[in-house]
C-alpha positions in Angstrom: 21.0 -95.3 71.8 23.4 -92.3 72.0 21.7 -89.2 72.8 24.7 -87.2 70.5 23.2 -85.6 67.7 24.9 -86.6 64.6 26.7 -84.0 62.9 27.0 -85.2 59.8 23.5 -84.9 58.6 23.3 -81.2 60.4 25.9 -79.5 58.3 24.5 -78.3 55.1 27.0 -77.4 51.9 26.6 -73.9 50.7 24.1 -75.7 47.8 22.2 -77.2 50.2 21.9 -73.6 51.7 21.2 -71.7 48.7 18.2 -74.1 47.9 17.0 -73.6 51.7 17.0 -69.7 51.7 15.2 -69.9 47.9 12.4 -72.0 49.4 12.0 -69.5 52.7 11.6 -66.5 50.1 9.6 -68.0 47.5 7.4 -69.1 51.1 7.0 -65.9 52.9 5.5 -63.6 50.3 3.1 -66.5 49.1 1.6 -67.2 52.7 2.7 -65.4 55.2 0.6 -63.3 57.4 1.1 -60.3 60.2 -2.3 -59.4 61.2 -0.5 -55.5 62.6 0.4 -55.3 58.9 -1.8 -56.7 56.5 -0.3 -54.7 53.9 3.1 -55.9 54.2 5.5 -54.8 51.9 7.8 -57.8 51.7 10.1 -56.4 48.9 12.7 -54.7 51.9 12.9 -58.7 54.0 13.8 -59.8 50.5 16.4 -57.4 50.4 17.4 -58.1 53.6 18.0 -61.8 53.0 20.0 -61.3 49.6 22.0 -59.0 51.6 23.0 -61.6 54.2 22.9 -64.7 52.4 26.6 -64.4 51.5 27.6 -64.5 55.1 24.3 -67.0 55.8 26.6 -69.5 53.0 29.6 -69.4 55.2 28.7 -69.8 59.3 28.9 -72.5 60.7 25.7 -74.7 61.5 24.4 -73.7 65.0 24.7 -69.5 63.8 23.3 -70.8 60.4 20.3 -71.4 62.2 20.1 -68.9 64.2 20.5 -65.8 61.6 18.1 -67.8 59.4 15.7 -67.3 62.7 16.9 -63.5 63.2 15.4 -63.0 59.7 12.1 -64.2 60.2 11.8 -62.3 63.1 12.3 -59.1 61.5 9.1 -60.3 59.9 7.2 -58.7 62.7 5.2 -61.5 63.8 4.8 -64.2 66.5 4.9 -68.1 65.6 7.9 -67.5 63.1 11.1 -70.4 63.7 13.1 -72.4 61.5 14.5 -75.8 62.7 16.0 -79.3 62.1 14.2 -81.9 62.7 17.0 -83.4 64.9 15.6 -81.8 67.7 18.7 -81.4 69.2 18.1 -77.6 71.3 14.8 -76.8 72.3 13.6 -74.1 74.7 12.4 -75.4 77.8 8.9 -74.6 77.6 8.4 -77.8 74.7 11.2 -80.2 76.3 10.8 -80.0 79.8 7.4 -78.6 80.5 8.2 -75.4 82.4 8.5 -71.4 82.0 11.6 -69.5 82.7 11.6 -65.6 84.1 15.0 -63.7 84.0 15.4 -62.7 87.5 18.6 -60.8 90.0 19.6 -63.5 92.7 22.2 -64.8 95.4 23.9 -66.6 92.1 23.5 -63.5 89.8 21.3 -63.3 86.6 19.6 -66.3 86.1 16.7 -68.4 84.9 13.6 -68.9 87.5 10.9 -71.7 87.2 7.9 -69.6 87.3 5.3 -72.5 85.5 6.2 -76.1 86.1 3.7 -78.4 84.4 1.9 -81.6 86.6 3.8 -84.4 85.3 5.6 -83.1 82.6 9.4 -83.3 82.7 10.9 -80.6 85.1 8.1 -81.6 87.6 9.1 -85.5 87.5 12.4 -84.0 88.1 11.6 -82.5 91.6 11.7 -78.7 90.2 9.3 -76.1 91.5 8.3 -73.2 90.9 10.9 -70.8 92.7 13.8 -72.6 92.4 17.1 -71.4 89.7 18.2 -73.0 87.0 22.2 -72.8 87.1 23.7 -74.8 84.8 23.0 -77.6 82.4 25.3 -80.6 81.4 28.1 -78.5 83.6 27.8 -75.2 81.3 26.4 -72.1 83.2 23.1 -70.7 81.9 22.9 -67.4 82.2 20.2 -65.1 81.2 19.5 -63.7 78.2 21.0 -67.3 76.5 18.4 -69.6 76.2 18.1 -72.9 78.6 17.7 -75.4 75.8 17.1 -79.6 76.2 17.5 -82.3 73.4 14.4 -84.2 72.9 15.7 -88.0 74.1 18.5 -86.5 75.4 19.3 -87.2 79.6 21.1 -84.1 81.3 22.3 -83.1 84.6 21.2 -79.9 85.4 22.3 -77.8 88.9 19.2 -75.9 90.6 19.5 -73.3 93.0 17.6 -71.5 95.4 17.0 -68.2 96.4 18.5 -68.6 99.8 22.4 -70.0 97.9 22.1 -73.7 98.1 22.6 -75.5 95.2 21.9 -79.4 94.2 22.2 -81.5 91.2 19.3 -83.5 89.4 18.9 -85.7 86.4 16.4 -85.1 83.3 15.8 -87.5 81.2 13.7 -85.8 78.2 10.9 -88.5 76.4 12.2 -89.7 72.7 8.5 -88.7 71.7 8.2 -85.4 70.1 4.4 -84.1 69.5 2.8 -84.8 65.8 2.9 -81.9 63.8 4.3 -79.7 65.8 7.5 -77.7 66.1 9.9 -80.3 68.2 8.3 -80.7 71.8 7.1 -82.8 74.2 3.7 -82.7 75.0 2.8 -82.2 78.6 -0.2 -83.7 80.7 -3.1 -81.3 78.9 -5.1 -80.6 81.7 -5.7 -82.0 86.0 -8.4 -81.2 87.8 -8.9 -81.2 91.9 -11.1 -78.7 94.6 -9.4 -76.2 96.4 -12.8 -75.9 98.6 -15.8 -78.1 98.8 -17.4 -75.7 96.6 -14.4 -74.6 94.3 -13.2 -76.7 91.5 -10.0 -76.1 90.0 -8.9 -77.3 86.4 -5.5 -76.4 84.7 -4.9 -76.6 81.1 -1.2 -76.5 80.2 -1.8 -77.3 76.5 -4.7 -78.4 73.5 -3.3 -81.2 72.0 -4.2 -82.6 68.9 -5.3 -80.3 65.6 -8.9 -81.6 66.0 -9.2 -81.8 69.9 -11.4 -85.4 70.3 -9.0 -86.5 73.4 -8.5 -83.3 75.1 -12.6 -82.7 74.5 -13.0 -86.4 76.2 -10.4 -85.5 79.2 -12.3 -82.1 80.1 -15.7 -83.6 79.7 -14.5 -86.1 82.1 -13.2 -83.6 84.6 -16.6 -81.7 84.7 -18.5 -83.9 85.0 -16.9 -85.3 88.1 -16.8 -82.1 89.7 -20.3 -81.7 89.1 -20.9 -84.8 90.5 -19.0 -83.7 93.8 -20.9 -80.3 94.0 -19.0 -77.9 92.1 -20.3 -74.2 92.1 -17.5 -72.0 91.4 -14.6 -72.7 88.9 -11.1 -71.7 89.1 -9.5 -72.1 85.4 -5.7 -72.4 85.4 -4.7 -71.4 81.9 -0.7 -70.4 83.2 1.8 -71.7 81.1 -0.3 -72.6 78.6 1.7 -72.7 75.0 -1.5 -73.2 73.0 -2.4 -75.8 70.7 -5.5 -77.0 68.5 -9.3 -76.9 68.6 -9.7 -78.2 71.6 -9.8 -75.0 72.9 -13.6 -74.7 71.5 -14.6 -77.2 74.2 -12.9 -75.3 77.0 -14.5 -72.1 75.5 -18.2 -73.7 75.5 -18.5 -74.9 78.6 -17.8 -70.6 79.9 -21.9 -70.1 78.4 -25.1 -72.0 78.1 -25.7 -71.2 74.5 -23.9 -70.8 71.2 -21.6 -67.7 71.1 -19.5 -66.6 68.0 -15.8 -66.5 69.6 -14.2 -65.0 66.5 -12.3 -65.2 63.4 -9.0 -66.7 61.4 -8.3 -65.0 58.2 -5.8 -65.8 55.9 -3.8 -63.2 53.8 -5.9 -63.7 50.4 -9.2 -63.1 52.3 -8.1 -60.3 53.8 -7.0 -58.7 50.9 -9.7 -59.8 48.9 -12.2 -58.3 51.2 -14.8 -60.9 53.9 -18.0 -60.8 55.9 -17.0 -62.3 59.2 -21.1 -63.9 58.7 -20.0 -65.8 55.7 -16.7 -67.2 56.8 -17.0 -71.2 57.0 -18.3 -72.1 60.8 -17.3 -74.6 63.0 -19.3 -74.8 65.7 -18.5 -78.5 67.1 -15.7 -80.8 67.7 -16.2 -83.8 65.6 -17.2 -87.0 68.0 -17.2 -89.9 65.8 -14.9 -91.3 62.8 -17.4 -90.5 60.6 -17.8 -86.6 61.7 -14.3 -86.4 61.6 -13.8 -88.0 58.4 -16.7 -85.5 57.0 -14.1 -82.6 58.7 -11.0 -83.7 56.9 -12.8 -83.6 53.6 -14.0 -80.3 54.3 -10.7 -78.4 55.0 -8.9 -80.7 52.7 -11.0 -80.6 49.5 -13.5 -78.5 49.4 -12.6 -76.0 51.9 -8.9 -75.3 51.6 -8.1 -71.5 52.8 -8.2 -71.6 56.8 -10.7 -68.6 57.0 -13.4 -69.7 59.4 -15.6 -68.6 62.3 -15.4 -70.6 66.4 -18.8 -71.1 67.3 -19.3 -72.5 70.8 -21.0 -75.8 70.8 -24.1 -74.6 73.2 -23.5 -77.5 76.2 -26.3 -75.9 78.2 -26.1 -73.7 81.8 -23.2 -75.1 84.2 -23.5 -75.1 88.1 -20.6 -72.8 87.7 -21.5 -69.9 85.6 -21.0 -66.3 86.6 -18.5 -67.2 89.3 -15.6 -68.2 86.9 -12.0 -67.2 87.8 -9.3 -67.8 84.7 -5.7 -67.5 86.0 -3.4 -66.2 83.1 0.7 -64.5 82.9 2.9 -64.0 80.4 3.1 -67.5 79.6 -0.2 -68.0 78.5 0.3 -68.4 74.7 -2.2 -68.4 71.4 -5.3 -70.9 71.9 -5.2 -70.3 76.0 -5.5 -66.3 74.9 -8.2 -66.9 72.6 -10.5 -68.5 75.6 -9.0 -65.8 78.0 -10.3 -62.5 75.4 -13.4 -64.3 75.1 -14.6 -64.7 78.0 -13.2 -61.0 79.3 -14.9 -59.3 76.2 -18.2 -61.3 76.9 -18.0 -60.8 80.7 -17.9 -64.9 81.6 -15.1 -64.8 83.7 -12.9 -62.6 86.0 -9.3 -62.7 84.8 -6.6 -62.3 87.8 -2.8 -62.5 87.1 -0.6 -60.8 84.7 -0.8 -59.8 80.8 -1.0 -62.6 78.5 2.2 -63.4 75.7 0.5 -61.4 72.9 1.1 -64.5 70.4 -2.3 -65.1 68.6 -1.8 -66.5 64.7 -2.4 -69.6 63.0 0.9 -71.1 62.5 1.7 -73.7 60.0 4.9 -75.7 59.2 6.9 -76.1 55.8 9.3 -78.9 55.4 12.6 -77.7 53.7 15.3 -79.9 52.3 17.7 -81.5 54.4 15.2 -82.2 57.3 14.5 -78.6 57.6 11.3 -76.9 58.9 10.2 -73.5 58.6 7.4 -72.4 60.7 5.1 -69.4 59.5 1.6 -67.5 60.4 -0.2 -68.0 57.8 -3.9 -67.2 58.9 -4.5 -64.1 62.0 -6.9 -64.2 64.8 -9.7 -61.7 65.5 -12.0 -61.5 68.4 -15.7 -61.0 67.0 -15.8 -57.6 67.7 -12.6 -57.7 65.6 -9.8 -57.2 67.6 -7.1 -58.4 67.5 -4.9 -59.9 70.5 -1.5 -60.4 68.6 0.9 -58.0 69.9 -1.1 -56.7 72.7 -2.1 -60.0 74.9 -5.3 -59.8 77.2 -4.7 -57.8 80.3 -6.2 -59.3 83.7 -9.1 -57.7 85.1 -7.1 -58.1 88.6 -3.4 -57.9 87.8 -1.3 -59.6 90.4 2.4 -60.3 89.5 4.1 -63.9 91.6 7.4 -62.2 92.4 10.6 -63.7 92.2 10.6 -63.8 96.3 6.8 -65.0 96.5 7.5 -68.2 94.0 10.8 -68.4 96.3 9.2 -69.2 99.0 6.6 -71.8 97.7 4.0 -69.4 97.6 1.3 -68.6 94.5 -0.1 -65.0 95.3 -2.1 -65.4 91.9 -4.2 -68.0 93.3 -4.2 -66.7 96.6 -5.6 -63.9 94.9 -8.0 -66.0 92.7 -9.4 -67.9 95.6 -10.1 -64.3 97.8 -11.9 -62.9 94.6 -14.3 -66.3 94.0 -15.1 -66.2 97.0 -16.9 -62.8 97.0 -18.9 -63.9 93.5 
């Protein structure tokens, strides 16, 4: 199959646009959501977008796209896109399972790998973490444009290194795009190993699913075989980690014995309309049979339909490994990942070592448009139960440790160097 998007389905008539831009501002007002300004005044955006929309009529596709995504962006708020389906140009975080850092080298401004994901795409490759991204499909990528991959697409992409060489590898980019999600491919969730006889190590690079059964299954497994091998101190990878679905309760239980409240979504109406965080719907388990989840769906789809809810760990009992925790965390660590990471720093569980967190905490949801459009929107915030709230700030490290351009360079992780040293002394 040809790997060339087809154009003729991507280019939509002035018409099509109109009916596209009508549906994004009849959307917005109705249910979107910026937890730094509950209040939102949305009457100026409107303006805004009836001022651009003659020009918005007339651009070609690709810019069509992109002002469309300038605009939501003057929104305020994280988790904001709007996309075709084609999946044609997506960032390298969701195609090829790796983070990028801008960053002054023997080739100039470019891209580094800072996160590469176990067996997800840039790793089958042979990328690692310190090497430069040059050029893909022959076209120079230069920082601030975006290194973007088309899902089922196969490119050949020049890499670099910090001391000048340069090679050439293929990537071949899986036809299978995650299930209700923006466009990306899904890497491996989570690996475990020891990095001492004592010290496990588990890294979580995503929570798939929207309920979490597999990913709950997977990290059951993993403890429980390095409890079997002795385990007494944890090191929790959470780097990279663009976020995902419930799933993240079960990471987030097994950091206590007991049940904990972990905080709070609210959607625009309930804030508004005035809560008490003790009455918000609880969910306090991840369903583990048909029937529970069954009994879920009908909740959240019948009875229960605003997504304003309390996390309530699941109470798994006392772990070997409690109160020597270490949770590794940068400025990729994205939404769910900085849910576990403020929880377990506000609730002293774990020492955090590595750099500020993205600042990215909302519930996002996804609109289909005409014309195989998506828009993508918050639609309910985040609050810690003490009631802060991470969007737009992040969680800072309690030990903040940056993995310079020069340490990644030369194969080196000073974050876990620095994780292991602190464990250690716990």
């Amino acid at each position: 199959m040809s790997t060339t998007p087809n154009t003729s389905q991507q280019t939509p008539a002035p018409k099509e646009r109109t009916k596209l831009i009508t549906s994004i501002k009849k959307l917005v007002p109705e249910r979107h959501i910026n937890v730094s300004n509950p209040n939102q005044d949305y009457k100026p955006w409107l303006a805004l977008v009836d001022e651009r929309t003659p020009r918005l009529l007339n651009m070609d596709t690709t810019t069509f796209e992109t002002a469309v995504s300038e605009l939501l962006r003057e929104l305020g708020s994280s988790h904001t896109a709007f996309f075709h389906q084609r999946r044609d140009s997506i960032p390298a975080p969701y195609s090829i399972n790796a983070t990028l850092r801008a960053v002054d080298s023997p080739h100039g401004k470019r891209w580094m790998f800072v996160d590469v994901i176990e067996d997800g795409v840039a790793f089958q490759a042979g990328i690692h973490p310190g090497e430069l991204l040059l050029s893909i499909d022959s076209q120079p990528i230069i920082p601030p444009k975006s290194a973007n991959f088309r899902i089922g697409g196969n490119h050949r992409v020049e890499i670099g290194g910090f001391n000048g060489s340069k090679r050439e590898v293929a990537i071949g980019v899986p036809n299978r795009a995650a299930k209700d999600r923006p466009p990306m491919i899904e890497p491996r969730s989570l690996s475990h190993k020891f990095l001492a006889p004592d010290i496990g190590y588990i890294r979580v690079a995503t929570f798939p699913g929207a309920v979490g059964q597999s990913f709950a299954k997977g990290l059951d497994d993993a403890i429980r075989e390095l409890k079997v091998r002795g385990i007494q101190r944890l090191v929790l990878d959470l780097r990279g980690n663009i976020g995902g679905g419930l799933g993240s309760l079960r990471l987030m239980s097994y950091l206590c014995p007991g049940k904990m409240e972990i905080g709070y979504s609210l959607t625009r109406r309930r804030l508004r309309n005035g809560y008490r965080k003790e009455s918000l719907t609880r969910i306090d388990k991840i369903p583990a049979t048909k029937a529970e989840l069954l009994m879920m769906a009908i909740r959240f789809k019948v009875f229960q339909r605003d997504r304003s809810m309390t996390l309530v760990t699941e109470g798994l009992g006392p772990q070997p490994f409690h109160g020597r925790i270490i949770i590794l965390i940068n400025e990729h660590t994205h939404s769910a990942a900085e849910m576990v990471a403020s929880f377990a720093k506000q609730n002293r569980l774990a020492t955090l070592v590595g750099m500020k967190t993205a600042g990215e905490v909302l519930g996002g949801a996804n609109f289909k448009l005409a014309g195989g459009y998506v828009l993508r929107m918050p639609v309910a915030g985040w609050y810690t139960w003490q009631g802060d709230c991470i969007e737009g700030k992040g969680v800072e490290p309690h030990v903040s440790v940056e993995n310079s351009p020069e340490v990644l360079a030369a194969g080196a992780d000073g974050q876990l160097e620095r994780a292991l040293e602190a464990i250690k002394t716990i």
